[in-house]
C-alpha positions in Angstrom: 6.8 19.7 21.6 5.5 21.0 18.6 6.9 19.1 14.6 8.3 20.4 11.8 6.7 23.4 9.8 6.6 21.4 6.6 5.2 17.9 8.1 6.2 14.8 6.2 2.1 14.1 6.3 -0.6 15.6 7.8 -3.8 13.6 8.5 -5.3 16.4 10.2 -5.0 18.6 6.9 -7.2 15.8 5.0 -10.3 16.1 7.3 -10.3 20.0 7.4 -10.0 20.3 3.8 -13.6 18.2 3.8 -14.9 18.6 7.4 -17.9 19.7 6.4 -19.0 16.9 4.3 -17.0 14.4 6.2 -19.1 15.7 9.3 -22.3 15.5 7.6 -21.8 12.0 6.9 -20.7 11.0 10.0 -23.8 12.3 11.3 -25.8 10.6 9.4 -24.0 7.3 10.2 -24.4 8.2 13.9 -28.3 9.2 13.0 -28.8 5.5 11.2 -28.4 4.0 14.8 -26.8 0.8 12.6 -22.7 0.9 13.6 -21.2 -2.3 12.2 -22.1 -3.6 8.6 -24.7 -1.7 7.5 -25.8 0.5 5.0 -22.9 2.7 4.7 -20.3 0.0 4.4 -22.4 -2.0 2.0 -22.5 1.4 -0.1 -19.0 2.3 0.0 -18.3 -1.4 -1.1 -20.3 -1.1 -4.4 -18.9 2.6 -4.6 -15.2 1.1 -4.2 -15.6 -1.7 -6.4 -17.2 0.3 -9.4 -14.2 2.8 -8.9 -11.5 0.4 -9.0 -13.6 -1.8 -12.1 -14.1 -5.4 -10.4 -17.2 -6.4 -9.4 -16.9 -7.1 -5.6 -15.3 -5.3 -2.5 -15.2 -6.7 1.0 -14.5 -3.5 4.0 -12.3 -5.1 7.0 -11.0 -3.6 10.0 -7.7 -2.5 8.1 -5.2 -3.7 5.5 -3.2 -6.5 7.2 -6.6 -8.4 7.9 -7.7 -7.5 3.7 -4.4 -8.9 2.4 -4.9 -12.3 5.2 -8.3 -12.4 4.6 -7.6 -12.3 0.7 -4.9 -15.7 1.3 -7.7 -17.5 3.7 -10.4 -17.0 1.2 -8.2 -18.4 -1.5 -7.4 -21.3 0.9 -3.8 -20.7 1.2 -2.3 -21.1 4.9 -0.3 -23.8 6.7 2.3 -25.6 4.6 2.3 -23.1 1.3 5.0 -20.4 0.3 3.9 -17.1 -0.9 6.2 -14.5 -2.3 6.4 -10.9 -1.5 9.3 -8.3 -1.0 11.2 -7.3 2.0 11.5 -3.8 0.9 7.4 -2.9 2.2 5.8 -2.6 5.2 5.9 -5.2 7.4 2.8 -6.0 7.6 2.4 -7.2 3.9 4.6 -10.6 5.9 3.3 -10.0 8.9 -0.3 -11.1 6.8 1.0 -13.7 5.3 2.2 -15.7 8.8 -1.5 -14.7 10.0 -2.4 -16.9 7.3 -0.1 -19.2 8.2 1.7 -19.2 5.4 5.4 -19.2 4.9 7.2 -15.9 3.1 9.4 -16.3 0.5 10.8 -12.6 0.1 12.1 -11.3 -3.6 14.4 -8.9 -4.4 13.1 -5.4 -6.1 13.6 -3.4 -8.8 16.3 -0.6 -8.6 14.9 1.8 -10.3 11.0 1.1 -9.1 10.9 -0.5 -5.5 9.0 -3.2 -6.5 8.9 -6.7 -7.1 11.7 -8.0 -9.7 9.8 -10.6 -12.0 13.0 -12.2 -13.1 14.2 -13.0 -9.3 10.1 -13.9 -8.7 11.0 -16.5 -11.3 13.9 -17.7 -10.3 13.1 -18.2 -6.8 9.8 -19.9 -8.1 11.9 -22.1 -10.0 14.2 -22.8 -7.3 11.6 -23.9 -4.8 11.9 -27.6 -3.1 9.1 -29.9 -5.5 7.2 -30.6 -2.2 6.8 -27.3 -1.5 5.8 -24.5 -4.5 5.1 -21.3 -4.3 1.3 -20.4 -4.2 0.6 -17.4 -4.4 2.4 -13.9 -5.2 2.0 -10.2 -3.7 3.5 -8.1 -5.4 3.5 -4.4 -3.6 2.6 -1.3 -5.2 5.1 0.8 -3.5 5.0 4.2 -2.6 2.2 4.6 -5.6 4.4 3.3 -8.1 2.5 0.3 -10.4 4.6 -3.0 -10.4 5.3 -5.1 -13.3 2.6 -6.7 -13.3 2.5 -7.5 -17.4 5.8 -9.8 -16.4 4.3 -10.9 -13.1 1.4 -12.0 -14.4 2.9 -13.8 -16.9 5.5 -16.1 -14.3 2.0 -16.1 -12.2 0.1 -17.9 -15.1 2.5 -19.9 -16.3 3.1 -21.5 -12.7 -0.6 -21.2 -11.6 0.4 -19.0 -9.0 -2.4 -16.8 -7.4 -2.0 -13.0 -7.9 -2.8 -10.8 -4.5 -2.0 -6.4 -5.2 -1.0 -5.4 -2.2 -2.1 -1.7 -3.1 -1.9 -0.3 0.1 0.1 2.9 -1.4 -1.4 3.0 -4.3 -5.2 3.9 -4.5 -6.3 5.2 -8.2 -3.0 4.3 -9.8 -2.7 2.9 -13.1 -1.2 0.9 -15.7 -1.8 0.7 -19.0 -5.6 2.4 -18.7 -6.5 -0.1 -15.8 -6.3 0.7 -12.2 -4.4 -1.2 -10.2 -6.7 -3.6 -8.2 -8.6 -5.2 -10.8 -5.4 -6.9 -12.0 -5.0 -9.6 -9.6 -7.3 -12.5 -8.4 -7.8 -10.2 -5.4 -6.3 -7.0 -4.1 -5.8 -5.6 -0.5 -5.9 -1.5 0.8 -4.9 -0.2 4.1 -7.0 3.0 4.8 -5.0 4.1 7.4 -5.1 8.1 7.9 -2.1 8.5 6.1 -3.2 7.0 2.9 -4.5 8.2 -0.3 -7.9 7.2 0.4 -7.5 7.5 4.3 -10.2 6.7 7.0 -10.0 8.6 10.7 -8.9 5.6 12.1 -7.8 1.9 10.8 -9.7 0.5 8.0 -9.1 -1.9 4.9 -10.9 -3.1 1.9 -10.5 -6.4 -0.5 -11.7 -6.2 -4.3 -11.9 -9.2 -6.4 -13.7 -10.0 -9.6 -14.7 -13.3 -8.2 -18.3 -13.2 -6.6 -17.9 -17.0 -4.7 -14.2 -15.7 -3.1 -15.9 -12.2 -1.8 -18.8 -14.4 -0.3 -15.7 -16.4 1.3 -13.9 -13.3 2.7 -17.1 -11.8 3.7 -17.9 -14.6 5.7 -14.1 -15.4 7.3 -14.6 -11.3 8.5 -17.1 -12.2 10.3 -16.6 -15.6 12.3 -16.9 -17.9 9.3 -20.8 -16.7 9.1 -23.1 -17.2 6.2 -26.0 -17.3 8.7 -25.6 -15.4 12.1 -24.1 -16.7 15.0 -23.0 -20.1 13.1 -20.1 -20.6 11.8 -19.3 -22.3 9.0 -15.7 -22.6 9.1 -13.2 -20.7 11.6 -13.4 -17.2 10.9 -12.1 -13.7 12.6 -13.6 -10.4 13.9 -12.2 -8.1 11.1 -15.3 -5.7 10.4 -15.4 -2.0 8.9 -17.6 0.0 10.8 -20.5 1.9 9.5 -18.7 6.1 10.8 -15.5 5.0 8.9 -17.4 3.7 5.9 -19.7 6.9 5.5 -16.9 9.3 5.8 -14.4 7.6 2.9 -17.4 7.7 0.7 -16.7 11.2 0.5 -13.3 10.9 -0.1 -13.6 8.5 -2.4 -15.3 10.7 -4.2 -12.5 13.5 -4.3 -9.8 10.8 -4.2 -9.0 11.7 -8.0 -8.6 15.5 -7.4 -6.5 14.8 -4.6 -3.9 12.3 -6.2 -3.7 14.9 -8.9 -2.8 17.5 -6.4 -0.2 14.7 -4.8 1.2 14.2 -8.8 1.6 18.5 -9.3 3.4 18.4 -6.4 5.6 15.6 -7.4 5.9 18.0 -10.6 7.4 20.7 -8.1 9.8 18.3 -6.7 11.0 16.7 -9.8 11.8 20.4 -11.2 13.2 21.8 -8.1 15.4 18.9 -7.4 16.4 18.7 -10.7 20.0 19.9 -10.5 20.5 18.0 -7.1 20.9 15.1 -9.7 24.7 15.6 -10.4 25.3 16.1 -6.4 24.3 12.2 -5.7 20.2 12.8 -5.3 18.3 10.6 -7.1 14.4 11.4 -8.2 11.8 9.2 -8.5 11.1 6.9 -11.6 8.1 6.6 -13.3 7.5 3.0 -14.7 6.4 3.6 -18.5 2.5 3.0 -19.0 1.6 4.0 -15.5 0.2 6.7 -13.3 2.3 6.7 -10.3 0.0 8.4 -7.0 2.9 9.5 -4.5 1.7 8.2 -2.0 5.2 8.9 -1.4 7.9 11.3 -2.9 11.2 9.0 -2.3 14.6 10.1 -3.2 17.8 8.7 -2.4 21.1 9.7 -1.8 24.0 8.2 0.5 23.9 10.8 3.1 20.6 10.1 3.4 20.9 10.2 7.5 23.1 13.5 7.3 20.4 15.2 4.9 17.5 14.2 7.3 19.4 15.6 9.9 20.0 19.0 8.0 16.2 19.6 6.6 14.9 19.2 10.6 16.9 21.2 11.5 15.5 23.6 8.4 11.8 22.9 9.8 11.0 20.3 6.9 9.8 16.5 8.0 11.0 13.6 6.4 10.5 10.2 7.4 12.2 6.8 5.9 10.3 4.1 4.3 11.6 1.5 5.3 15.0 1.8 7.3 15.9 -2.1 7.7 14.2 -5.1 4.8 12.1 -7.0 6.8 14.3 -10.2 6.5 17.0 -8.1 8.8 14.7 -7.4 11.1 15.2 -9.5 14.3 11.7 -11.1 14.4 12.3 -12.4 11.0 16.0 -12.7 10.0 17.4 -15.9 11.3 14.0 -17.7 10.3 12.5 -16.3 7.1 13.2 -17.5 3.5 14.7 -15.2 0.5 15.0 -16.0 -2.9 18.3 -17.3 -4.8 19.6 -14.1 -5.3 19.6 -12.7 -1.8 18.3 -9.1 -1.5 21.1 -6.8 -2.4 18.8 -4.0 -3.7 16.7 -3.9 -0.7 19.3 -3.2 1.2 21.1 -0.9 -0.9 17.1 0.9 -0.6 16.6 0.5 3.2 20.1 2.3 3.1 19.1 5.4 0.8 15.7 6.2 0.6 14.0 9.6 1.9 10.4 10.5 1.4 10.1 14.3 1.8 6.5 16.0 2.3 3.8 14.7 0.3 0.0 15.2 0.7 -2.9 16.7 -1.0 -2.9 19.7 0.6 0.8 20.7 0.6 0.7 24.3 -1.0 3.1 25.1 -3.8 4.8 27.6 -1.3 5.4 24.5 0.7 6.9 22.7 -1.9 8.8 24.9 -3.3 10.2 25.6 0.3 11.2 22.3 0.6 13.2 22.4 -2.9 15.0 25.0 -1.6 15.9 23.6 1.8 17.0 20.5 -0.2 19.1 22.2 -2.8 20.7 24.5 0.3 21.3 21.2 2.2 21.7 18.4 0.0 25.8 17.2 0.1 
């Protein structure tokens, strides 16, 4: 059964448009006759790390192990809280119980999608005094930068770690920094549908701290500072040497490519623009920031009905993320939320669209989709 003829995302389109170079260095990986932890990963690593401005990066076997890795190394597990949202992925929670560690889930921004400081602060405030919250992720959603001036600042005051989940966002910025080298450590998926995407699962951990990278290098690999002993209880959580070589070529276009992504966002946000006034609403862009669209996530109340209409039109869409992850049923008769409940989240889980967005939808494409939006929209 063949898809839509505008896909919501097309991994396939990402290795075509740099087979040739993605082959070359996958033949040369292959060639080394070194798989696991050599050369290449080491180089993308230092390659990774320079391009996001910290001085470390850790490759793992893909973004839930970089984010549990990232709370292990910092020695946070049984019997501490961490914060997060419900409105992400599950696996930003699903890392945190790895860790064993409890979630505490926060409400998010309307406008942004992403963690509200002032409900991070009351729920920090409102936690039992046996039992603080330790640590923080706040999730770079869909591209779009956090507040991470006014988390940082509840963080600090609290001395509460910081942990980016930037698993949508590679490249972004705010104010002049990217987004990664803002935390005491950061976590990336490279999944194939990502910004910076391998052929296959893959994650990465940056931190500025050189003793917590040893840690997390060491917990990737059974606890090992020296081979085959362990020095404390560690996993198998390894990027491999053919994913490695081939995202150091992307990394090197990964620029040009969320620049393509942001001119297509451009499309949308003039296309769109009179759907406003018939109950659409476009994307924000939190001031200070360059958001990455990962996504391109509007919202409207016939948000089911419209999905419906643009298949039916040949244009993909797909819905991140159609239930909070404290109403899922693995989590929602056991997880914590802050003192607020999580009204927002569900108002999102309710609403939100994400129409096509990659680096090499065409214009044509784009502008097709306006039009099948504008024709459909209610």
């Amino acid at each position: 059964m063949s898809g839509p003829r505008i896909p919501q995302t097309d991994p396939g389109a990402g290795y075509r448009a740099r087979k040739a170079d993605i082959d070359a260095a996958v033949a040369r990986a292959l060639a080394s006759g070194w798989y696991i932890l050599g050369k290449e990963v080491a180089a993308f690593e230092a390659e990774f790390a320079t391009y996001i401005g910290v001085g470390h990066a850790v490759g793992v076997a893909n973004g839930t192990d970089a984010l549990a890795l990232a709370l292990r190394g910092l020695g946070i597990g049984p019997g501490d809280a961490v914060a997060t949202v419900s409105h992400t992925a599950v696996a930003t929670v699903a890392a945190i119980e790895m860790a064993g560690a409890t979630p505490v889930l926060i409400d998010i921004e309307e406008d942004f999608f992403t963690l509200d400081p002032d409900e991070f602060e009351r729920a920090v405030a409102a936690r039992p005094a046996g039992s603080p919250i330790r640590a923080v992720i706040p999730v770079h959603l869909y591209g779009q930068p956090a507040d991470l001036d006014s988390i940082l600042a509840v963080a600090d005051q609290h001395g509460i770690a910081v942990i980016e989940d930037c698993a949508q966002a590679h490249g972004a910025m705010l104010n002049g920094r990217r987004l990664g080298s803002f935390g005491v450590a950061s976590a990336y998926s490279l999944y194939p549908t990502k910004n910076l995407a391998a052929l296959g699962d893959g994650g990465i951990v940056t931190t500025p701290d050189a003793e917590l990278a040893a840690r997390i290098a060491a917990l990737r690999q059974y606890g090992w500072r020296n081979r085959y002993v362990s020095d404390f209880a560690g996993v198998n959580s390894r990027l491999d040497e053919l994913q490695a070589a081939l995202l150091r070529v992307r990394l090197r276009h990964l620029d040009e490519d969320n620049q393509r992504r942001q001119t297509v966002a451009a499309i949308y946000d003039s296309g769109l623009a009179q759907c406003k006034g018939q109950g659409l609403t476009l994307p924000a862009r939190r001031p200070g920031s360059s958001h990455v669209f990962h996504q391109y996530v509007v919202r409207t109340e016939d948000r089911d009905g419209l999905q419906q209409r643009l298949l039916a039109d040949g244009i993909g869409t797909n819905v991140h993320y159609p239930l909070p992850v404290h109403l899922q049923p693995a989590y929602r008769d056991r997880i914590a939320t802050g003192p607020g409940g999580l009204p927002r989240s569900e108002r999102a889980a309710r609403s939100v669209l994400s129409l096509p967005m990659f680096a090499q939808l065409t214009d044509e494409q784009a502008n097709e989709v306006c039009l099948a939006v504008r024709r459909r929209v209610a």
